[in-house]
C-alpha positions as CSV (number, residue, x, y, z in Angstrom):
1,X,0.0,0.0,0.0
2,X,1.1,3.2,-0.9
3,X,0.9,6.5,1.1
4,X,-2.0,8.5,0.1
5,X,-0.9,11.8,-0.1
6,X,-3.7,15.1,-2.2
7,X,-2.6,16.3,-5.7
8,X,-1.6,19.5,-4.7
9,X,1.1,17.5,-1.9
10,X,2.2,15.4,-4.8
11,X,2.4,19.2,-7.2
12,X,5.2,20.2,-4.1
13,X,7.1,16.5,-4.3
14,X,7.2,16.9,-8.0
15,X,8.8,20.3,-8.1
16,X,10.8,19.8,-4.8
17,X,14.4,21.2,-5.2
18,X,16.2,18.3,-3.9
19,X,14.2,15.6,-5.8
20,X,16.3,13.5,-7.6
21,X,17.2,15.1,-11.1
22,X,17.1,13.2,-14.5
23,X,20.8,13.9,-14.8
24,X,21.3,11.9,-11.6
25,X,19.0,9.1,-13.4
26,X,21.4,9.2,-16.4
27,X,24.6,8.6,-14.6
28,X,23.3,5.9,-12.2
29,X,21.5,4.0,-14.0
30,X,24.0,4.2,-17.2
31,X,27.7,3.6,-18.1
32,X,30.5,5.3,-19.9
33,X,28.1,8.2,-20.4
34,X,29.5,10.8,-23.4
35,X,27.0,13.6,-23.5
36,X,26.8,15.0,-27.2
37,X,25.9,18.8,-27.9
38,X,24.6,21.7,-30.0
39,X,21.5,21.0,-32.4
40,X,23.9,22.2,-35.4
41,X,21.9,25.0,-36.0
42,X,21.8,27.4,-33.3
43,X,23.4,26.5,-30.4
44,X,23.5,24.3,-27.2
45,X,20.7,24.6,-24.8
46,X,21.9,23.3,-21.1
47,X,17.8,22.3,-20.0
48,X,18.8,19.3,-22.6
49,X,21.5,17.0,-21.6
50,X,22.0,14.1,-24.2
51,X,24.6,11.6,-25.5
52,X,25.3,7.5,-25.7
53,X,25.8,5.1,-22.8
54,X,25.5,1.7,-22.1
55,X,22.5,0.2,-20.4
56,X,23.7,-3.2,-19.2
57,X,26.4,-3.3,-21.8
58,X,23.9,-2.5,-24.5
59,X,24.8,1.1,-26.6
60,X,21.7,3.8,-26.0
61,X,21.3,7.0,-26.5
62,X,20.0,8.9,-23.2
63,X,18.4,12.0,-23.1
64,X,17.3,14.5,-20.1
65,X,15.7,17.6,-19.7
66,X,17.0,19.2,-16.5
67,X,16.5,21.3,-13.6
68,X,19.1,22.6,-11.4
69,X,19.0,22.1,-7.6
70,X,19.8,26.1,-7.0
71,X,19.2,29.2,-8.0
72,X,22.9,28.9,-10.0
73,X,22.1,25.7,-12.3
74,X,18.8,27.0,-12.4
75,X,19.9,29.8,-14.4
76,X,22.2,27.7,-16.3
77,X,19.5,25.0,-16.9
78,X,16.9,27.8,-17.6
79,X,14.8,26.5,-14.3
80,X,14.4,23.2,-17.1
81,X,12.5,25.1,-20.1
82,X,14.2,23.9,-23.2
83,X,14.7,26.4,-26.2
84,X,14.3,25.6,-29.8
85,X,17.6,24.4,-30.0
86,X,17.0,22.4,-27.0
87,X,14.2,20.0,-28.9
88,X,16.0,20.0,-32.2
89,X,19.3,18.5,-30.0
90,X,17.0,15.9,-28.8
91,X,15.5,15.4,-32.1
92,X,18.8,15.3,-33.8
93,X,20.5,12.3,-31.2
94,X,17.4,10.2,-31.8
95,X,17.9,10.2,-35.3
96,X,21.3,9.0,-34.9
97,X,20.1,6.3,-32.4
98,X,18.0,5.8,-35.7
99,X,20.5,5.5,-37.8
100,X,22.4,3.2,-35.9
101,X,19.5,0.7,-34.2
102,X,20.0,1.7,-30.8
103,X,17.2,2.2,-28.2
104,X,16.2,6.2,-27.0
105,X,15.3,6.3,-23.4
106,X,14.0,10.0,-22.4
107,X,13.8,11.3,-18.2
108,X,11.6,14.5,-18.3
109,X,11.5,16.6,-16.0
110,X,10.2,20.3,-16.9
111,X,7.5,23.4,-16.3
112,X,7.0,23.6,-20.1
113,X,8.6,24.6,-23.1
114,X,10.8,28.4,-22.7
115,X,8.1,31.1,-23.6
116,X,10.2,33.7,-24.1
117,X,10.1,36.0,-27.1
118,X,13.3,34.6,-28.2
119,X,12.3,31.6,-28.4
120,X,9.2,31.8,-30.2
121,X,11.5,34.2,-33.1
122,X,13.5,30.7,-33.2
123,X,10.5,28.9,-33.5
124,X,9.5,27.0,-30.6
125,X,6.3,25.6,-31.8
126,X,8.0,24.6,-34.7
127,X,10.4,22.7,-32.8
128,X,8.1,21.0,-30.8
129,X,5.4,19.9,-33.8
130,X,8.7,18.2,-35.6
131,X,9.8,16.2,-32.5
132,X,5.6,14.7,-32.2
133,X,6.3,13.8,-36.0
134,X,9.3,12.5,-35.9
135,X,9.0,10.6,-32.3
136,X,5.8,9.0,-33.9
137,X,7.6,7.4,-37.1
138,X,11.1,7.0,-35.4
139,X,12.5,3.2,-36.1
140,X,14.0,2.5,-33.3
141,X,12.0,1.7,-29.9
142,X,11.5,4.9,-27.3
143,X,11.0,4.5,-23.9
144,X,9.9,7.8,-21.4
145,X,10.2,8.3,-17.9
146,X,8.7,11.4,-15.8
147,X,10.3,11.7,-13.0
148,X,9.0,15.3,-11.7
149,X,7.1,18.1,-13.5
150,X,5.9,17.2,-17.2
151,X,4.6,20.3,-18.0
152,X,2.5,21.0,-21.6
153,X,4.0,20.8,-24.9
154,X,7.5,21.3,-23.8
155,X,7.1,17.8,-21.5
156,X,5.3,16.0,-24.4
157,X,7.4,16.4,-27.3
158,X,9.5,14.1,-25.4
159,X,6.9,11.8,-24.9
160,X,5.8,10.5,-27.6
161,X,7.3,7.0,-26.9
162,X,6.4,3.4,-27.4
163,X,6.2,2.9,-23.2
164,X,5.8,6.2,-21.1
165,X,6.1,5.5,-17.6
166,X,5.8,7.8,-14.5
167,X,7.7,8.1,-10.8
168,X,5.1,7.7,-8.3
169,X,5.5,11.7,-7.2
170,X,5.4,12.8,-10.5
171,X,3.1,15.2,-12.6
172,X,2.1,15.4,-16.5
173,X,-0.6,18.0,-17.5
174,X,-1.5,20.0,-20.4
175,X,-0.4,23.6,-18.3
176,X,0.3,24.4,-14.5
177,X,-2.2,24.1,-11.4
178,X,-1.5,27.7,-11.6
179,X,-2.1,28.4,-14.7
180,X,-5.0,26.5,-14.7
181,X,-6.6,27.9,-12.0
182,X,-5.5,31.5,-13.7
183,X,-7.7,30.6,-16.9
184,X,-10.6,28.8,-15.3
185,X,-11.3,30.7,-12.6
186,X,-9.6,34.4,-12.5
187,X,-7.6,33.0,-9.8
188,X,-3.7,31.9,-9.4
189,X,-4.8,31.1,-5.7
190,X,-6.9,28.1,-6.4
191,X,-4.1,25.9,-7.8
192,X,-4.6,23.5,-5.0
193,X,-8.0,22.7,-6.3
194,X,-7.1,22.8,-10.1
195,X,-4.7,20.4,-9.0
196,X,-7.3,18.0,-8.0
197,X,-9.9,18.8,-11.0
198,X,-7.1,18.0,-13.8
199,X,-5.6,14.5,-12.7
200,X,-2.1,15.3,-13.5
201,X,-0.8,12.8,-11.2
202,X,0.5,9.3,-11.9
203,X,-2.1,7.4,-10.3
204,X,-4.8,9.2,-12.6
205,X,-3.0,9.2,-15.3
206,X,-2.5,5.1,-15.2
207,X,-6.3,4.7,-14.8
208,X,-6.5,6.7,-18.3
209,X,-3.9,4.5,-19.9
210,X,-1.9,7.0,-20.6
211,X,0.8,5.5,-19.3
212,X,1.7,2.3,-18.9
213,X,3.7,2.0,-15.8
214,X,3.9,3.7,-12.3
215,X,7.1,3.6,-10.4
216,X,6.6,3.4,-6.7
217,X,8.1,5.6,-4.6
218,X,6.6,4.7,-1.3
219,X,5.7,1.4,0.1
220,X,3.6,0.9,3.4
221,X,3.6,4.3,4.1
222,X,7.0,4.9,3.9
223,X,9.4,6.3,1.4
224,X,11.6,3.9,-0.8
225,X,15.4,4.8,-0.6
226,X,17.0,5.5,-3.9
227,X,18.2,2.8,-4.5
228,X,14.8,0.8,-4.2
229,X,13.6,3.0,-7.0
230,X,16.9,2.5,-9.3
231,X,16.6,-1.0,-9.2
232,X,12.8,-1.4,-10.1
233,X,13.7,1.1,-13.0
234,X,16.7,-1.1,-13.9
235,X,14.2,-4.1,-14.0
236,X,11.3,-2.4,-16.2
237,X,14.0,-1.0,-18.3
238,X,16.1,-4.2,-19.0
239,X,12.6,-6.0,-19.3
240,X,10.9,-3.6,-21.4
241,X,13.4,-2.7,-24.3
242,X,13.8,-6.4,-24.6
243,X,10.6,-6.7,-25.6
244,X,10.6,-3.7,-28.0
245,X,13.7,-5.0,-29.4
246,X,12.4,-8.2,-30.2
247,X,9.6,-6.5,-32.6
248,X,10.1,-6.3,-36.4
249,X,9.8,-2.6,-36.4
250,X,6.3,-2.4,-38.9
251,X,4.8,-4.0,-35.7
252,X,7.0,-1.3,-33.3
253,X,5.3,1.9,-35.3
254,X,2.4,0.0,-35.3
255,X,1.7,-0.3,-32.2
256,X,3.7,2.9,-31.1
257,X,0.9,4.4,-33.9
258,X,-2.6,2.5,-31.9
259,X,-1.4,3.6,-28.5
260,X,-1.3,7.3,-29.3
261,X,-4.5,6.9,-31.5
262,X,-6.8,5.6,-28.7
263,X,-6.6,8.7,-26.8
């Protein structure tokens, strides 16, 4: 039995500043890690870490967006809210893992996409419509793991994916409590209640099927350690791209194809 804890406690967990980051996934849970940079067009956005390492001595390419633990590599990480250049760095690393048949695994962990001015000249929405494309017809299979905040359009244009899992404390939602409770009701104030009302968290979200697996971060009413949670990811991960890899790939866009069309 899990610890049942209200939307707007498992909003805090989410965002917490000490939560374990997806950067922290990729080296534990991976080897000889080389992060790759630069989308070879504009530049290289730091809220997207990606590169090759090995998963149990198999090649993958890994790919993170990340937050910063203080106010420092929060700056440098833009608080987690990829540019332009930030998706199409992502984009262009899973076409290499294309290219060369090996597995993409994703950890997201973000507010949203930037929504600066500067990043809608470079074409953010662009950006993010390509990577949805491309994820859906990409021939290699794609596995995506929440572990905090998946916020909007800038959370799913990582998640297009043939598995899309979620940490037990973690959030996916079309916009912010706040946000939502800005639009709805005229008031940022109420975001403990929108909370509730849009079923961002992962419990909801596996009723829905929209994703497949929840990773528990609590048994009995008390908090797994770490390491718990790296070794049940280690397990679904091993498990899980075996049995994506074993797929002739018609039947891997195929079924990557029904799962997103049943929504």
């Amino acid at each position: 039995m899990t610890e049942t804890l209200s939307a707007q406690e498992i909003v805090a967990l989410a965002r917490h500043p000490q939560r374990v980051t997806p950067l922290e996934y990729l080296e534990t849970l991976f080897d000889e890690f080389i992060e790759c940079h630069g989308d070879r067009y504009y530049g290289d956005d730091q809220a997207v870490v990606g590169g090759i390492g090995f998963f149990q001595g198999q090649p993958v390419t890994v790919i993170a967006i990340q937050k910063g633990r203080n106010l420092e590599e929060n700056i440098t990480r833009n608080f987690g809210c990829p540019h332009p250049e930030g998706y199409r760095k992502a984009l262009r690393l899973m076409k290499q893992a294309e290219k060369f048949h090996r597995p993409v695994i994703l950890f997201v962990n973000t507010p949203g996409a930037f929504c600066g001015i500067e990043a809608e000249e470079r074409g953010e929405g662009e950006a993010i419509a390509r990577n949805l494309r491309e994820m859906s017809q990409l021939k290699t299979p794609i596995i995506s793991i929440f572990t905090g905040e998946g916020g909007s359009g800038g959370a799913l244009a990582l998640g297009v994916a043939d598995r899309v899992w979620m940490l037990e404390y973690s959030i996916y939602s079309i916009l912010s409590p706040e946000g939502f409770a800005s639009i709805l009701w005229k008031d940022s104030t109420r975001a403990g209640e929108a909370a509730e009302v849009m079923k961002l968290t992962a419990k909801e979200l596996a009723k829905f099927q929209i994703v497949e697996e929840v990773i528990p971060e609590s048994k009995n009413g008390r908090r797994l350690s770490q390491l718990a949670i790296n070794h049940q990811l280690t397990r679904l991960l091993k498990k899980h791209l075996k049995e994506l890899q074993e797929l002739d790939t018609q039947d891997l866009l195929k079924q990557r194809y029904e799962r997103f069309r049943k929504f």
